[in-house]
C-alpha positions in Angstrom: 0.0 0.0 0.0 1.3 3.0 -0.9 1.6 5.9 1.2 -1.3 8.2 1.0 -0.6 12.3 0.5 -2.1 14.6 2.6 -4.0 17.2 0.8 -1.8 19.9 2.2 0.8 18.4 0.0 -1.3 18.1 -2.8 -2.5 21.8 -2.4 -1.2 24.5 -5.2 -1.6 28.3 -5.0 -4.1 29.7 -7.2 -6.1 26.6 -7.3 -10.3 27.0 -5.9 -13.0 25.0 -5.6 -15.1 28.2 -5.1 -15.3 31.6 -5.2 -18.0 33.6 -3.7 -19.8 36.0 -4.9 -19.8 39.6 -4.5 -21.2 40.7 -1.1 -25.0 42.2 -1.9 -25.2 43.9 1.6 -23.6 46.6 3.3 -19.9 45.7 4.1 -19.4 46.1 8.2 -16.7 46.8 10.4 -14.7 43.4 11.6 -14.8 44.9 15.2 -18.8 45.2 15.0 -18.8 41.7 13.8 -16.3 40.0 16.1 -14.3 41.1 18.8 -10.5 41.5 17.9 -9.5 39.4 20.2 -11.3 36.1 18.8 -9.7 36.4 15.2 -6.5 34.9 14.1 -3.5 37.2 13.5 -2.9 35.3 10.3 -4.8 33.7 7.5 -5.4 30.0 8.2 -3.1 27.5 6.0 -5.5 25.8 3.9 -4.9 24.3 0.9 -5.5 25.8 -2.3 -7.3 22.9 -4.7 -9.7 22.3 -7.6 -13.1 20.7 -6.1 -12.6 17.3 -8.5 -9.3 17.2 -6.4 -11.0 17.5 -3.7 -13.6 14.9 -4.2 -11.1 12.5 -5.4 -8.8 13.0 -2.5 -11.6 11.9 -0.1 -13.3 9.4 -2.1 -9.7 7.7 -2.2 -9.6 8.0 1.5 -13.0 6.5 2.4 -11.6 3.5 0.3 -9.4 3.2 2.8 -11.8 2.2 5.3 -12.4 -1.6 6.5 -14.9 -3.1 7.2 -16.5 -6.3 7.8 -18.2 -6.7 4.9 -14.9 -6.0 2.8 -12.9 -8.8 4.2 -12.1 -10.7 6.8 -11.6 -9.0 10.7 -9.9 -10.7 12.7 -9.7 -8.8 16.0 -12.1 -8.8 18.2 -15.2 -10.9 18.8 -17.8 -12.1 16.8 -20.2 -10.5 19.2 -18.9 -6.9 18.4 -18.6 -8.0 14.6 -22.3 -9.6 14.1 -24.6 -8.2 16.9 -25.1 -4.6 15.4 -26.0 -6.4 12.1 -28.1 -8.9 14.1 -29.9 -6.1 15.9 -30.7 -3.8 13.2 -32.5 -6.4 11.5 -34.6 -7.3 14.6 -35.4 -4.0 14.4 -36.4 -3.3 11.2 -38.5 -6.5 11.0 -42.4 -5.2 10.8 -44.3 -4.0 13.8 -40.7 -3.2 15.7 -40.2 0.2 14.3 -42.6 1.7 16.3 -42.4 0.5 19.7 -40.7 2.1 22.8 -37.6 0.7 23.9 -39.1 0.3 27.5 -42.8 -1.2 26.0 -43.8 -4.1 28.1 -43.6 -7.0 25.8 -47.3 -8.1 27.0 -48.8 -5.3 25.2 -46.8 -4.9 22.7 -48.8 -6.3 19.0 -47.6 -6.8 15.8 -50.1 -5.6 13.7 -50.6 -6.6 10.0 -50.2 -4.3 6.9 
């Protein structure tokens, strides 16, 4: 796996993924708006990029991710792994949605659709 760069590196000056328009209200002191002492001293580093960049770089990321239905997990048990799945189709089965967590089973119907 190769490493991945950060997309600080990948940055360029000049590039944007968006430019805002021209203000259509009065313009206001910064002081009226927020107190000196709240605002940075210096513009924030960000990275300058195209928003295809952007999507890609993120995209490529989330790809990244592993999970149990991508391949096999070997740490942990099968409790953590399977319950959640187990339990969310309990929950969606019908006449489940709708109930309280704290209904008392006795009264609690499933009702036909």
């Amino acid at each position: 796996m190769s490493d991945t760069v950060t997309i600080f590196e990948k940055g360029r000056e000049g590039r944007r993924a968006f430019v805002a328009p021209k203000l259509d209200v009065p313009e206001r002191p910064k002081d009226e708006l927020l107190p000196a002492r709240f605002r940075r001293a210096e513009a924030p580093r960000l990275p300058e990029m195209l928003e295809p960049e952007i999507v890609r770089h993120y995209v490529n990321l989330s790809k990244r991710n592993f999970d149990l239905d991508s391949g096999f997990y070997p740490l942990g048990s099968c409790t953590m792994k399977h319950n959640p799945r187990l339990h969310e189709r309990v929950a969606g089965l019908p006449g489940f949605g709708r109930l309280h967590p704290l209904q008392d089973p006795r009264r609690a119907r499933v009702r036909s659709s």
